[in-house]
C-alpha positions as CSV (number, residue, x, y, z in Angstrom):
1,X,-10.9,24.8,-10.3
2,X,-8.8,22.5,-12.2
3,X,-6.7,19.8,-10.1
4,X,-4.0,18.2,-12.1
5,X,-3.7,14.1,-11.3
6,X,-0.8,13.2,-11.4
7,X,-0.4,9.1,-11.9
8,X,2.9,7.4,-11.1
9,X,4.4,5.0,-13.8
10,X,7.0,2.4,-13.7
11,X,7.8,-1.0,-15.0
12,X,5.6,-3.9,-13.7
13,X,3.1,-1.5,-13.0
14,X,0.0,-2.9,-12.7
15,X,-2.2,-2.3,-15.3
16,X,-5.9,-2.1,-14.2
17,X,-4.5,-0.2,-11.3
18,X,-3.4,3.0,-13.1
19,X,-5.4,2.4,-16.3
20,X,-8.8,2.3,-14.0
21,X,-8.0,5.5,-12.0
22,X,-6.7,7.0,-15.3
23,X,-10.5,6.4,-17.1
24,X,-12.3,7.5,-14.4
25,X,-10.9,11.0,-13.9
26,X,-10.6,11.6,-17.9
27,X,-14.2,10.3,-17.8
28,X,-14.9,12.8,-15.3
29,X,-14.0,15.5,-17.2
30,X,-15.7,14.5,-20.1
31,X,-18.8,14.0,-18.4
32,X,-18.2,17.5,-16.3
33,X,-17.9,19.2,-19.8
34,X,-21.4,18.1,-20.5
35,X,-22.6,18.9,-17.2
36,X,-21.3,22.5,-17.3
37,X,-20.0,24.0,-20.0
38,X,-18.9,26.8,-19.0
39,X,-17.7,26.0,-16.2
40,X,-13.5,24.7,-16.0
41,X,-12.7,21.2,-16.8
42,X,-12.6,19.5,-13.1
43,X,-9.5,17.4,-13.7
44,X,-6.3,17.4,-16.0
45,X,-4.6,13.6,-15.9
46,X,-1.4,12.8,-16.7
47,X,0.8,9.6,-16.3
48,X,4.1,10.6,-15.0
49,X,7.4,8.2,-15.5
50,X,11.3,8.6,-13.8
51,X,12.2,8.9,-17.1
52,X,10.0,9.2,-20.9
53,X,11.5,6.2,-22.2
54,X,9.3,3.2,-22.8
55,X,7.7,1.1,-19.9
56,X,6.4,-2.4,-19.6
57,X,3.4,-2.8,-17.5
58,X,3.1,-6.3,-15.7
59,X,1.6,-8.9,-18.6
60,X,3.6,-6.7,-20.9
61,X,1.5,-3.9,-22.1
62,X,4.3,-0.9,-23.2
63,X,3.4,2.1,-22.6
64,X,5.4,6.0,-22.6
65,X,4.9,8.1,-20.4
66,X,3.1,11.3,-20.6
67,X,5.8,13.4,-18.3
68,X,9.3,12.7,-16.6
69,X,10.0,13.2,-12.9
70,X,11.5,17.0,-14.4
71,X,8.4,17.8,-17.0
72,X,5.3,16.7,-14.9
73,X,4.6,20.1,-13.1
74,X,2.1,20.7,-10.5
75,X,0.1,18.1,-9.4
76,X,-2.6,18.5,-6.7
77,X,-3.8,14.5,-6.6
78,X,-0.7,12.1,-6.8
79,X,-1.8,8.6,-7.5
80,X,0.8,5.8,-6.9
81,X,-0.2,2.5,-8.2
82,X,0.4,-1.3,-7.1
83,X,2.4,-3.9,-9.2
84,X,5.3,-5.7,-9.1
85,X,7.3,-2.7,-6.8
86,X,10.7,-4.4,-5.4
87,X,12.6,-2.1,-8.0
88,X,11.1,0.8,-7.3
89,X,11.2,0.3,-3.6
90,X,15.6,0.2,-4.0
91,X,15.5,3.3,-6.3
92,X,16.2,6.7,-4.1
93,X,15.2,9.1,-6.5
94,X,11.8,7.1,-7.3
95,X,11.1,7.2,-3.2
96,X,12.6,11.2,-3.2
97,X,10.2,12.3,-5.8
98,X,7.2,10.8,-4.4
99,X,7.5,12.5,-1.0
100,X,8.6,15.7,-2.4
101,X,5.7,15.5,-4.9
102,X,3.0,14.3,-1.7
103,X,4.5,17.5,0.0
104,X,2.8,19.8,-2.2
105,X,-0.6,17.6,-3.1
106,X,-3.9,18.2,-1.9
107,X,-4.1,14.6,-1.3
108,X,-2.1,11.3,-2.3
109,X,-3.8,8.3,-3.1
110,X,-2.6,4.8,-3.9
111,X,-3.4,1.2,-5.5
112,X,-2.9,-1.8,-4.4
113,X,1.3,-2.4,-3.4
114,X,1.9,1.6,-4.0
115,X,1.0,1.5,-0.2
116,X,4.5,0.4,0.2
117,X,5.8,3.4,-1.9
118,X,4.3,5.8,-0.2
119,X,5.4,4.4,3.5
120,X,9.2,3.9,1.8
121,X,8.5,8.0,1.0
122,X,7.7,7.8,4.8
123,X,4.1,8.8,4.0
124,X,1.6,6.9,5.5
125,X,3.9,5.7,9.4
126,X,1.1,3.6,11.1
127,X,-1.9,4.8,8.6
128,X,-4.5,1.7,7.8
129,X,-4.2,0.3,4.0
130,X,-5.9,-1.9,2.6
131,X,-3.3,-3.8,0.3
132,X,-4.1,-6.7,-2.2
133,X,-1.4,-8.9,-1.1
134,X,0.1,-12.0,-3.5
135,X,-0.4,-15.2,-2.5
136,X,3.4,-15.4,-1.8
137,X,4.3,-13.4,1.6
138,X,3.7,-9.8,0.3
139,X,5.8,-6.9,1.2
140,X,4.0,-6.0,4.2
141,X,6.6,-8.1,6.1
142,X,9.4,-5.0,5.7
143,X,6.7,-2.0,6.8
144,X,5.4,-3.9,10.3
145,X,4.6,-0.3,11.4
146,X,1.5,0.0,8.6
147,X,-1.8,-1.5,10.2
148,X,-2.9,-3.8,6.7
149,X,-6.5,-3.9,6.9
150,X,-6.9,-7.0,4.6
151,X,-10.9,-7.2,5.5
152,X,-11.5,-3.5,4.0
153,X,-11.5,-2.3,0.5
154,X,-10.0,0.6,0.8
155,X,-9.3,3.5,3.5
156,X,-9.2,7.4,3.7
157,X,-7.3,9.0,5.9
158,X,-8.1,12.6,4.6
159,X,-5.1,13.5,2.8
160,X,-3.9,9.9,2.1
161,X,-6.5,6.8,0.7
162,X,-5.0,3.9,0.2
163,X,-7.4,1.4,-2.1
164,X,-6.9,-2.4,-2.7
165,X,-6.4,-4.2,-6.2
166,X,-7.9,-4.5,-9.2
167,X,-11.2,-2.5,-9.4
168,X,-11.2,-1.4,-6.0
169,X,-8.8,1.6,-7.5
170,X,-11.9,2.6,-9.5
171,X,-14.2,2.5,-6.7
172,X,-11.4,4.6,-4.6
173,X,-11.4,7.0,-7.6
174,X,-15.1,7.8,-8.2
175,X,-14.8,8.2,-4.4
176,X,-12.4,11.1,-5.0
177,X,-14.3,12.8,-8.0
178,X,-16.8,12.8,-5.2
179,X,-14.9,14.5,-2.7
180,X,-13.6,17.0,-5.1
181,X,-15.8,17.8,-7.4
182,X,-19.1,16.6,-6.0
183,X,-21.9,13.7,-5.7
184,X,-23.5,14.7,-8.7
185,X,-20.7,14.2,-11.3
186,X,-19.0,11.0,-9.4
187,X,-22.8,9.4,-10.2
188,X,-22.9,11.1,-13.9
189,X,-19.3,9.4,-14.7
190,X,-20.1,5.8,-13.1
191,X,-23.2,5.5,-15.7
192,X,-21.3,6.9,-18.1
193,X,-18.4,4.1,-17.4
194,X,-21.6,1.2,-17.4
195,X,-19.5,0.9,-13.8
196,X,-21.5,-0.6,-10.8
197,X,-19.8,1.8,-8.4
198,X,-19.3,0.2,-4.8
199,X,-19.2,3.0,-2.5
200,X,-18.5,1.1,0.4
201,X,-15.1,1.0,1.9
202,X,-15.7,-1.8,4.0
């Protein structure tokens, strides 16, 4: 079985925080290729934008977008990244999509501050996250329903895991090749990453 992941772009994205769930999965299914040939590719990746026009990541990397809100089709893993978020927090049809997209996912997973997007879609109500926060007063302040587990690294609720900054979203991934496609191929893509995976959520 092939799951489609379906990662969420905007301007001031984070980088590392799509770009590092983004390798691993594509890695994944290099790696699973080897692994079985004959067997179908585990995962199809695919950054997805509310429009195709041209983005600027935070520290200024542009990028395009691989699919609009209209073009980005079925998508079984919806991965909502942190960043610099207060626009897309005021934007209806940003919040709209994700929850009708989460509505239809096996699971939803997010990055960093795209805990806030997902409990703006009305997602993840009194959930634990584990949120890198600024050093400035972070977000959280607006959502006092979500329980911010600053201590942990990342949490999963089943359907929804919610991962903290920077390489934690790596870790959080290889944790989801695990879950879906197995131990064996999770392992295989962290060596082939030279990635010193850290399993533990805690």
């Amino acid at each position: 079985m092939t799951r489609n992941i379906g990662i969420y772009v905007f301007d001031d994205v984070e980088v590392l925080d799509f770009a590092g769930p983004y390798e691993v999965f594509t890695c994944a299914t290099r790696v699973g290729g080897k692994l079985a040939p004959d067997a179908p590719p585990p995962f199809r990746v695919r950054t997805i934008g509310r429009t195709s026009a041209l983005l600027r990541a935070r520290a200024g990397l542009t990028i395009f977008p691989e699919a609009d809100f209209g073009g980005g089709g079925d998508i079984d893993v919806l991965i909502v990244p942190g960043g610099v978020i207060d626009a897309e927090l005021a934007k209806p049809d940003v919040v709209a999509w994700i929850a009708a997209a989460a509505r239809d996912c096996e699971l939803v997973a997010s990055v960093s501050t795209g805990a806030f997007l997902l409990t703006q879609a009305g997602l993840l109500g009194e959930q634990q996250v584990a949120p890198r926060n600024e050093p400035a007063a972070g977000p959280e302040a607006a959502f006092p329903e979500l329980r911010v587990q600053g201590k942990r690294r990342w949490t999963d609720n089943g359907a929804i895991v919610a991962a903290g900054g920077a390489s934690v979203g790596i870790d959080l991934s290889l944790h989801l090749v695990e879950r879906l496609a197995g131990r064996e191929l999770a392992l295989a893509t962290a060596r082939q990453m030279d990635y010193d995976w850290n399993k533990a959520c805690g």
